[in-house]
C-alpha positions as CSV (number, residue, x, y, z in Angstrom):
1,X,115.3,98.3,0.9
2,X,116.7,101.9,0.8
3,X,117.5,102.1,4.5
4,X,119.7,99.1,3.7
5,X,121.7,100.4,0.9
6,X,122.1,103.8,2.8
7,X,123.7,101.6,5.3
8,X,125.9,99.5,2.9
9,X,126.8,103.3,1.4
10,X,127.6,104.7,4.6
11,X,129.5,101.5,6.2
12,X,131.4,101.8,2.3
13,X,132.5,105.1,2.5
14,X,133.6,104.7,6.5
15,X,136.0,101.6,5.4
16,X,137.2,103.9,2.4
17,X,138.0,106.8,4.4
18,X,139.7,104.6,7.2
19,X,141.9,102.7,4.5
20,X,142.8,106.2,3.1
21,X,143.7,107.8,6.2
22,X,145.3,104.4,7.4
23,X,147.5,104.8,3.8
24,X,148.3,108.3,5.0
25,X,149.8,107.4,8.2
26,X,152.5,105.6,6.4
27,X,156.1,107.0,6.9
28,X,156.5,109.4,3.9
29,X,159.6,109.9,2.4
30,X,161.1,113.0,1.6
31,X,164.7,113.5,-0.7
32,X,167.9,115.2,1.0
33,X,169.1,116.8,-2.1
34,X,173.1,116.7,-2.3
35,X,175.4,119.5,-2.8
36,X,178.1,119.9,-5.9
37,X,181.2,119.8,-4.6
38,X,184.4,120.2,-7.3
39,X,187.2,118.9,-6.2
40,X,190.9,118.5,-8.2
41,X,193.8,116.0,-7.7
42,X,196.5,118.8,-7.0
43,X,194.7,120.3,-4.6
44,X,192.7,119.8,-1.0
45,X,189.3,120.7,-0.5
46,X,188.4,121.2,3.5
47,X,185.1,121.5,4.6
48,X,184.3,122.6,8.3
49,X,181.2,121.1,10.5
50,X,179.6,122.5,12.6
51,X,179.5,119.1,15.2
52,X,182.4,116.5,15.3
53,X,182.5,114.1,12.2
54,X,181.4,110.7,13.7
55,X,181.2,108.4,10.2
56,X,182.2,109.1,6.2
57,X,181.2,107.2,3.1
58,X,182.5,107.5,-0.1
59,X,181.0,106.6,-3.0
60,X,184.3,105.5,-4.6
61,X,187.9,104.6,-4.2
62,X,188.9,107.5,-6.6
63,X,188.5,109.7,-3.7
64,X,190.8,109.9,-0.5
65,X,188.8,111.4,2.4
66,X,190.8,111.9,5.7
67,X,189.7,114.4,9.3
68,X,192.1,117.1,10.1
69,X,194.7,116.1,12.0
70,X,193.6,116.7,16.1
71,X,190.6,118.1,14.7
72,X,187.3,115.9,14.6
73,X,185.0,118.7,12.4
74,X,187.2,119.5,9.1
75,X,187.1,116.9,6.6
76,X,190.1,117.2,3.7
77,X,189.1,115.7,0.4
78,X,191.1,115.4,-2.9
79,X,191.0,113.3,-5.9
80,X,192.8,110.0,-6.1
81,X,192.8,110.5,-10.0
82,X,192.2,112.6,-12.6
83,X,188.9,112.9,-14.6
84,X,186.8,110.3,-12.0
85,X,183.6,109.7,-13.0
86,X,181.3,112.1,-10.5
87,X,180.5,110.2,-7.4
88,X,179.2,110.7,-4.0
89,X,180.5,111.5,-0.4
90,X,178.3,111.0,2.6
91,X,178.8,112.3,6.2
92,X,177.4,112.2,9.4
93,X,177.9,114.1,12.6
94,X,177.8,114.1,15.7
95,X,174.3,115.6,16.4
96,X,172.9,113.5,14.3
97,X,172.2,115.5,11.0
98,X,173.3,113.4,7.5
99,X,175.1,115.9,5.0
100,X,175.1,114.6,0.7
101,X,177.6,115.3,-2.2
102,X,177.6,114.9,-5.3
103,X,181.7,115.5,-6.1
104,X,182.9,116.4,-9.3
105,X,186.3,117.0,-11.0
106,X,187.5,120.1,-12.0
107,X,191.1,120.7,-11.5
108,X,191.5,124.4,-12.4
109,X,188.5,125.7,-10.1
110,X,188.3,123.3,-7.5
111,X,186.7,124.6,-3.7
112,X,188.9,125.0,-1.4
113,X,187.5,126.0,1.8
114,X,184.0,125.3,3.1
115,X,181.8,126.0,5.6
116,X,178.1,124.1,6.6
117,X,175.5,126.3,7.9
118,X,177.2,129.0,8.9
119,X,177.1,132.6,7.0
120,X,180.7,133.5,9.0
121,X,182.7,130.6,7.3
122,X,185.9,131.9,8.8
123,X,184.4,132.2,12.2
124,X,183.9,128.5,12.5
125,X,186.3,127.1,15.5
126,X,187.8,123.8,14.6
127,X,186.6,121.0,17.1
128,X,190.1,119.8,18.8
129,X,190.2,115.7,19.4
130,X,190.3,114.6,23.2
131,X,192.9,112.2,22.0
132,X,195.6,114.5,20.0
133,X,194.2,117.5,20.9
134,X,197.6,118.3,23.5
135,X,199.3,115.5,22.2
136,X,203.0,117.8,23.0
137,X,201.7,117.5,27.1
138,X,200.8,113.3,26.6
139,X,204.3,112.9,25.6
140,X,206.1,115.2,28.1
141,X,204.5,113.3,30.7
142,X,205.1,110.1,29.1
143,X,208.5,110.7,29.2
144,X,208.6,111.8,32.7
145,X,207.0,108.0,33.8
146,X,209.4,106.2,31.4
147,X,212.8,107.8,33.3
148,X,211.2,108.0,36.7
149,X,212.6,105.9,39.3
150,X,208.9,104.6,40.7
151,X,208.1,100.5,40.3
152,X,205.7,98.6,41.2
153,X,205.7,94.5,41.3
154,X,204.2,91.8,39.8
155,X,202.1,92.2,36.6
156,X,204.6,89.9,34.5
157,X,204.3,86.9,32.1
158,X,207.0,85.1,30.0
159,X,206.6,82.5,27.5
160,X,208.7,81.2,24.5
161,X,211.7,83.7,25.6
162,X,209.2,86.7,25.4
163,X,208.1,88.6,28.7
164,X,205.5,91.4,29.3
165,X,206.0,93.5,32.2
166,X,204.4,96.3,33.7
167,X,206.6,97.8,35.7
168,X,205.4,101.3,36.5
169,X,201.6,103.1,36.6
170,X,201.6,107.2,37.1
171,X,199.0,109.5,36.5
172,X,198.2,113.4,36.3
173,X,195.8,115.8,34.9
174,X,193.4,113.0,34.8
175,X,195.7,110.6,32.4
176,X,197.4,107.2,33.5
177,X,200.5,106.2,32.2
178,X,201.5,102.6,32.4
179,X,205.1,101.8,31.9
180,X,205.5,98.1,30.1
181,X,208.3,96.6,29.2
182,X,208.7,93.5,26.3
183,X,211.9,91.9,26.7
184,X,212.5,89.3,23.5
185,X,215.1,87.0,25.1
186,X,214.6,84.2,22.1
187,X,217.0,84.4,19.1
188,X,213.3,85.3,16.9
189,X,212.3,88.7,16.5
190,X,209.2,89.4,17.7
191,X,206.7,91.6,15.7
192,X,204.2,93.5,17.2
193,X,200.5,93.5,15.9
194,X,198.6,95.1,18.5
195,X,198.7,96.0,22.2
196,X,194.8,95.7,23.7
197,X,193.8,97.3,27.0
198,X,190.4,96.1,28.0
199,X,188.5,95.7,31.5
200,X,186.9,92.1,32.0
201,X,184.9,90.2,34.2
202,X,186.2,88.0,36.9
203,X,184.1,85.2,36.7
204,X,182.2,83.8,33.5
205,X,179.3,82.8,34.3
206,X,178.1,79.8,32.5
207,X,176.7,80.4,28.7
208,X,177.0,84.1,29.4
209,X,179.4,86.0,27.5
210,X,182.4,88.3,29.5
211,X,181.5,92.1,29.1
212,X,184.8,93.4,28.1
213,X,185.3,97.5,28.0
214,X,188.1,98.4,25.5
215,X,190.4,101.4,27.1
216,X,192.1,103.3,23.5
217,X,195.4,104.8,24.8
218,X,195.6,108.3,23.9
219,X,199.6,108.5,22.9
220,X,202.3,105.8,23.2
221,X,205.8,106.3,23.4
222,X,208.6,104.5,22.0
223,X,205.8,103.1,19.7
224,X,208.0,100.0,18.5
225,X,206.8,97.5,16.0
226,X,209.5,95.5,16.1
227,X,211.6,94.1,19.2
228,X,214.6,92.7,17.7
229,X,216.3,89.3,18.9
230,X,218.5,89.4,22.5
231,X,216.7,93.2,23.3
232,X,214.4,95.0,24.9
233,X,211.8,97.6,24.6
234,X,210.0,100.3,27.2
235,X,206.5,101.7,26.2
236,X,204.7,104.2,27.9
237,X,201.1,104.1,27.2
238,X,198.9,107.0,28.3
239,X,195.0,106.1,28.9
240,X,192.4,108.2,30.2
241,X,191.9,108.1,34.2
242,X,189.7,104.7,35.0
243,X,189.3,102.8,38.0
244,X,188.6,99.0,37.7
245,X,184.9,97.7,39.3
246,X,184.7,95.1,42.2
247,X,184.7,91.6,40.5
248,X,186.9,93.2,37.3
249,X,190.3,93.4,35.8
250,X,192.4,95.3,33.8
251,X,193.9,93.0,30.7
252,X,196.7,94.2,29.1
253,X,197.0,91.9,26.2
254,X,200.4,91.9,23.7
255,X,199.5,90.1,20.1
256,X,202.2,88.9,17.6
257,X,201.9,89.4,14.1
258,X,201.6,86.6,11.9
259,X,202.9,84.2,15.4
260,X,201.7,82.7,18.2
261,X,203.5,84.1,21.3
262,X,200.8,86.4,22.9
263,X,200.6,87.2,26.0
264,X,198.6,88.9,28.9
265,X,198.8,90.2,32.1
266,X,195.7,91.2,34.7
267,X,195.7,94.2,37.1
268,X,193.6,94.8,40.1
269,X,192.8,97.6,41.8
270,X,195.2,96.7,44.3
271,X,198.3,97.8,41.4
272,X,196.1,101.2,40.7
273,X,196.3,102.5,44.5
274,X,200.3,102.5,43.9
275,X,200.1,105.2,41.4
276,X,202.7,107.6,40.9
277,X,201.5,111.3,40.7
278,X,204.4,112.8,38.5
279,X,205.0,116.5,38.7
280,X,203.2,119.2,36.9
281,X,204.9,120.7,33.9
């Protein structure tokens, strides 16, 4: 009778220690705590990274958050009123590390100019964007394809008295620029909403859906919102160098706002081997 309650003991104390060790290997939390950050509503607080800023959270619409201009590692904050009630600001970066504050208002002693993790605050390089980072050079060279002499043919649709046409592709220091023209011939002004450059499949198959691979230009000129009744407009839109896959095209896609004449037109690599090279600068 006492070797059997030994073993009922032992077999007791086994299950405890498993279910005790199996409650230990749980996923333990631990808190980031949050820095103060003061802040003022006359004034801009920037804070520098040390990685590129990939997502921001505020904890409340009483704050206006924004990146640098061509920079993707300074974050300017500043109060969108006076006396807020404290609130948070979250950001991530682009090495993966989470950053917390707790923001406050104080409009006579506000920061100014921070630093994360680095004990050289004014040492910190600012982290220029691939996209506006020589934005000066993107529109020289934009402006060099729109008055160059170069076409190519084809790439056109018209409907409702509006047509899309791209009439020109050029390319240097790795950046394509593809001329298009939208020529309102209607007696209705036509409102841009959005140009889209994307790279689709050729063939659907059946219940599958098309990949599609959105292209962001990195500068347009002659931006137009508007093309007015009777006239015409010439964009130049400058993408980052790409070459379209076998069984793919190109889409360039022109929305209306608030209307119904959209229209697109497909290129194949057959239109990107008649590049222009336009001349260095």
């Amino acid at each position: 009778m006492k070797k059997i309650n030994v073993v009922v003991m032992v077999c007791a104390a086994l299950f405890t220690i498993g279910a005790f060790a199996q409650q230990n290997s749980k996923n333990s939390l631990s808190e980031i705590t949050p820095d103060s950050l003061a802040i003022g509503y006359s004034k801009t607080t920037n804070i520098v990274f040390p990685y590129a800023i990939k997502s921001v959270d505020r904890g409340s619409a009483d704050i206006l958050v924004q990146k640098a201009k061509g920079l993707e590692n300074i974050l300017q904050i500043k109060a969108a009123k006076v006396d807020f009630i404290p609130t948070n600001l979250t950001v991530v970066t682009s090495d993966g590390k989470l950053y917390s504050f707790i923001l406050r208002y104080d409009e006579q002693t506000p920061y100014l100019n921070l630093s994360v993790n680095t004990t050289e605050p004014h040492k910190r390089d600012g982290l220029f964007s691939a996209e506006s980072g020589n934005e000066q050079q993107l529109q020289l060279y934009s402006k060099l394809a729109l008055y160059d002499k170069s076409k190519i043919e084809g790439g056109k649709e018209s409907r409702y008295g509006v047509k899309l046409h791209l009439n020109g592709i050029f390319i240097q220091n790795d950046v394509m620029y593809y001329r298009i023209v939208v020529a309102n011939h209607s007696k209705i002004k036509y409102d841009v909403d959005q140009f889209r450059f994307f790279i689709r499949d050729s063939k659907k198959v059946k219940r599958t859906a098309s990949q599609e691979i959105e292209i962001t230009p990195l500068y347009i000129l002659n931006n137009s919102e508007t093309i007015d009744e009777e006239s015409e407009n010439t964009f130049v839109f400058a993408l980052p160098k790409f070459t379209i896959p076998e069984k793919k095209y190109l889409v360039v896609q022109l929305m209306e706002k608030n209307g119904g004449r959209h229209l697109t037109i497909q290129v194949k690599n057959k239109k990107l081997v008649q590049v222009t090279v336009l001349p260095k600068l």
